[in-house]
C-alpha positions as CSV (number, residue, x, y, z in Angstrom):
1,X,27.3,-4.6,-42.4
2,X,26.3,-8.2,-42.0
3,X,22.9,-9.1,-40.0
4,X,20.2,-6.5,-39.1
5,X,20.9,-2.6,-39.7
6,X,18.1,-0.2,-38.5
7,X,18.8,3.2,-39.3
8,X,16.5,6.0,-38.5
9,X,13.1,4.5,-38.3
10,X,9.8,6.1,-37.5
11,X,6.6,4.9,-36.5
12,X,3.2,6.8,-36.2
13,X,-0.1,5.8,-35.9
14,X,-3.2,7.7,-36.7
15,X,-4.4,10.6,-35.3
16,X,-4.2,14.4,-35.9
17,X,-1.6,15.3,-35.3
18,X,0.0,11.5,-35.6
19,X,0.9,9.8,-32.7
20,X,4.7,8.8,-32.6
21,X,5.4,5.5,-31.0
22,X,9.0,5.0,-32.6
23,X,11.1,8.4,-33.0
24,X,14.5,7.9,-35.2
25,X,15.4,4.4,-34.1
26,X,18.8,3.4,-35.3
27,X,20.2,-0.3,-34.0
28,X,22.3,-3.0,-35.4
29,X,22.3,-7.1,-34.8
30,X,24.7,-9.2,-35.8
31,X,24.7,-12.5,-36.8
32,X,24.0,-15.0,-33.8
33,X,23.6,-12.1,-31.0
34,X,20.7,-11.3,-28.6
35,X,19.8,-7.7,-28.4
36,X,17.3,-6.7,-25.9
37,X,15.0,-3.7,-26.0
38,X,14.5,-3.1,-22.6
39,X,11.7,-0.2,-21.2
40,X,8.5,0.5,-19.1
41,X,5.1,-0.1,-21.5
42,X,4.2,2.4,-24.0
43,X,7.4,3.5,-24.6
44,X,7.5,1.6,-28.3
45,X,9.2,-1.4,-27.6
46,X,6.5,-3.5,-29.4
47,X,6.2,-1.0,-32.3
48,X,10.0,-0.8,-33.5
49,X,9.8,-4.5,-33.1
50,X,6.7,-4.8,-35.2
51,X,8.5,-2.4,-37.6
52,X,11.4,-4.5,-38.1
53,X,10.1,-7.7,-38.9
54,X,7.6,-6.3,-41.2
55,X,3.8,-6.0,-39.3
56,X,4.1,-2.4,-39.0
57,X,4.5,-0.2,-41.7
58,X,7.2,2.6,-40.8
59,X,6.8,5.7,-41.8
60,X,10.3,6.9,-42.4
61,X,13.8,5.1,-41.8
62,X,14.8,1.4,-43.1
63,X,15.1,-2.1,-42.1
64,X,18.2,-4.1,-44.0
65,X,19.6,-7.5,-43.9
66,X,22.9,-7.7,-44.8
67,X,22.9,-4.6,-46.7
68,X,19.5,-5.5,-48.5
69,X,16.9,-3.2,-48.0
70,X,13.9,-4.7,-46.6
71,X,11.8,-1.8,-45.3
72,X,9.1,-2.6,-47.6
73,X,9.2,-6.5,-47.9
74,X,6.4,-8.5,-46.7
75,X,6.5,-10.1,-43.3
76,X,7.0,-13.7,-44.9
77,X,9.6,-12.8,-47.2
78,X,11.9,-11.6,-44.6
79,X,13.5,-14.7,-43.6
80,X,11.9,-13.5,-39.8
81,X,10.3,-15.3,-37.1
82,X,8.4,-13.6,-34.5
83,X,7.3,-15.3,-30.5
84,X,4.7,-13.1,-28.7
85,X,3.7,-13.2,-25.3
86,X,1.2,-16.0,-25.4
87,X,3.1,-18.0,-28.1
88,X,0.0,-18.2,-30.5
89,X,0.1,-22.2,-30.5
90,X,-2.3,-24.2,-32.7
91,X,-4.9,-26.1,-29.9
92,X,-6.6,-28.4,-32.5
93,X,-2.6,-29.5,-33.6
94,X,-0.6,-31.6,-31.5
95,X,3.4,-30.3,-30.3
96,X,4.6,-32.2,-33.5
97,X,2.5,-31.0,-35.5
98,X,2.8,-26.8,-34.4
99,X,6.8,-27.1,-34.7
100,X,6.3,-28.2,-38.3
101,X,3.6,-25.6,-39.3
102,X,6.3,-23.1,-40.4
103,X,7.7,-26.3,-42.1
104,X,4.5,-26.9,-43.8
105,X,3.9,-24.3,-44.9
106,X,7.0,-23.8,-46.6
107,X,6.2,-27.2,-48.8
108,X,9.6,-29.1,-46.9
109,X,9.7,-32.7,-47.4
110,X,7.8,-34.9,-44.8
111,X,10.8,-37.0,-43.5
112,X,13.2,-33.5,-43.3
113,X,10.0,-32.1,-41.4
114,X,10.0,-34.9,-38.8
115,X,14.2,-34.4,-38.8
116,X,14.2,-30.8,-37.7
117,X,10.7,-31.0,-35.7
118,X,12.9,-34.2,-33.5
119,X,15.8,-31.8,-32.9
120,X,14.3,-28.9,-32.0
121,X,12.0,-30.5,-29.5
122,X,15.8,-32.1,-28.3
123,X,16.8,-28.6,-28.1
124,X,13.8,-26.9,-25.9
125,X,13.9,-30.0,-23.9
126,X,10.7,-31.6,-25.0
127,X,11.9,-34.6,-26.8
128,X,9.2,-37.2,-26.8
129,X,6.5,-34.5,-26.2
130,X,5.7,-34.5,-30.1
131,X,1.9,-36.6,-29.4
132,X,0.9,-34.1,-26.8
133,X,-1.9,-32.4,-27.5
134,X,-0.9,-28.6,-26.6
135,X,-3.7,-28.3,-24.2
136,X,-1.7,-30.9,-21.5
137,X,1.5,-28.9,-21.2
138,X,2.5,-26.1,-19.1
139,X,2.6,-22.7,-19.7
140,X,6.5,-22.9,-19.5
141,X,6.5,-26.1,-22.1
142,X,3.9,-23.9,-24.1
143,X,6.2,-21.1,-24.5
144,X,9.3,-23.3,-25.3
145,X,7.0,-25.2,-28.1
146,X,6.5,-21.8,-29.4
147,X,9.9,-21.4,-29.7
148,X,11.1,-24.5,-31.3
149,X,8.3,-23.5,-33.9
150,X,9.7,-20.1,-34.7
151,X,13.2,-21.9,-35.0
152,X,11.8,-24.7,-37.2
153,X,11.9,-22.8,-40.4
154,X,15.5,-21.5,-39.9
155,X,15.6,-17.8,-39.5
156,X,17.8,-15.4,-39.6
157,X,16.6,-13.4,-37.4
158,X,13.6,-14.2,-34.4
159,X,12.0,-11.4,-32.6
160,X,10.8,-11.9,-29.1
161,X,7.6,-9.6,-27.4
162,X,7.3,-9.9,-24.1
163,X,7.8,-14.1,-24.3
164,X,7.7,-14.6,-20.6
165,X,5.9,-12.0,-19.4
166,X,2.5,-14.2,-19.0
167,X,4.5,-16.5,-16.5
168,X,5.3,-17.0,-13.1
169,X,8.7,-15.4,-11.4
170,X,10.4,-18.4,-10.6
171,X,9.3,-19.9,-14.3
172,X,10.3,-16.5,-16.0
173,X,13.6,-16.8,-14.3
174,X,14.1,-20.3,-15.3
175,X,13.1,-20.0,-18.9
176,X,14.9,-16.6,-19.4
177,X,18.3,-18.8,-19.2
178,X,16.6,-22.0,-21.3
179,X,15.7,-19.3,-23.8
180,X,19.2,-17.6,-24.1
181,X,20.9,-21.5,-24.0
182,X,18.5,-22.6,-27.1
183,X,19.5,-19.4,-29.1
184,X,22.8,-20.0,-28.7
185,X,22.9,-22.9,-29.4
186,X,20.6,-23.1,-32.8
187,X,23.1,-19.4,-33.4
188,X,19.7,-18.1,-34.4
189,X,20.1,-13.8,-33.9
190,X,17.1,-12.3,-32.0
191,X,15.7,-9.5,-30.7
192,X,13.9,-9.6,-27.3
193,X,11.5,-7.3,-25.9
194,X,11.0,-6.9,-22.1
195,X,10.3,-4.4,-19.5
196,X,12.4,-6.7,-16.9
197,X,16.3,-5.6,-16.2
198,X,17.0,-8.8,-15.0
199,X,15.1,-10.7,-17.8
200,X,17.5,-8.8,-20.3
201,X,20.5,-9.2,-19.1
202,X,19.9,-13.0,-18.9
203,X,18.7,-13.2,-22.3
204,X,20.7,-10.7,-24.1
205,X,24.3,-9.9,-24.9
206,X,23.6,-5.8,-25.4
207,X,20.8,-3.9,-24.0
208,X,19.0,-1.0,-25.6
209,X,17.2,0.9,-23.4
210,X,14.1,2.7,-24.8
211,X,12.0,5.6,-23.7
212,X,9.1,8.0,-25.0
213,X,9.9,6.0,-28.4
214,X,13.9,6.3,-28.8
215,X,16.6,4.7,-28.4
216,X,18.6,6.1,-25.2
């Protein structure tokens, strides 16, 4: 199976007897889709996605990319990008300069960095924002720089908690379309967390529903 294949994973967390947050999870993505994990909090949304791009360890199951078995591969060799709810932005770097951390960090050339930092910021609709300093913008042009920076390094997969959830209706409901536009178009493959029905059908080709940590 090409893109993401889930099968059977299991989260606990400590505590006697364990706690279970994520109960035999089985999912596939494929290359290019949205999926959403849709549910109310505390069902394990946040846990089976911190399972499959890498921050929490499972305790039984596996996480593959195209049929290679990354279950116990660190976060940063995944080939995974992750947005949270508060997009985790740099305040002492300007836009430019938090699109290209990823970049950076990953020892790309200075003019390729500039390149893909330029389109990206064309794609999120902040071309020409590059100077500002992160603490002028929005909260909606906050979130999208977030984005473009989990784009910049190209991969395969992106994995979405709660990304608008800190935001205004009207915004949420006008980012939840930018959001699913600019996926689609960089025909990045993502997974979105969200406890909104409308939010994931907007953002997402499939739903999963999730309750009391599985998959319904």
């Amino acid at each position: 199976m090409s893109g993401l294949t889930v099968d059977n994973l299991r989260v606990e967390y400590p505590g006697s007897p364990p706690v279970v947050a994520v109960d035999g999870a089985s999912l596939t993505v494929a290359p290019g889709e949205t999926v959403a994990l849709l549910g109310p909090s505390g069902c394990g949304k946040s846990s089976l996605l911190g399972a499959i791009v890498g921050i929490v360890e499972p305790a039984a199951g596996s996480v593959a990319w195209d049929g290679e078995d990354l279950t116990h591969v660190p976060v940063h060799r995944r080939g995974f990008g992750l947005v949270f709810q508060d997009g985790q932005l740099f305040p002492h770097r300007s836009v430019a300069r938090n699109v290209a951390f990823g970049l950076e960090m990953a020892g790309v050339a200075r003019d390729e960095r500039r390149a893909r930092v330029e389109e990206l910021l064309e794609v999120v609709g902040l071309a020409g924002y590059g100077e500002r300093a992160i603490t002028d913008l929005s909260g909606g042009q906050r979130q999208r720089v977030a984005l473009a920076r989990s784009l910049a390094p190209r991969p395969r997969l992106l994995a979405l908690d709660e990304p608008l959830s800190s935001l205004d209706a009207d915004l949420r409901a006008r980012l939840a379309v930018e959001v699913r536009d600019i996926l689609a178009a960089d025909g990045t493959a993502a997974i979105v967390v969200t406890h909104d029905p409308r939010e994931a059908e907007v953002m997402a080709s499939r739903v999963l529903r999730m309750s009391a940590g599985a998959l319904q």
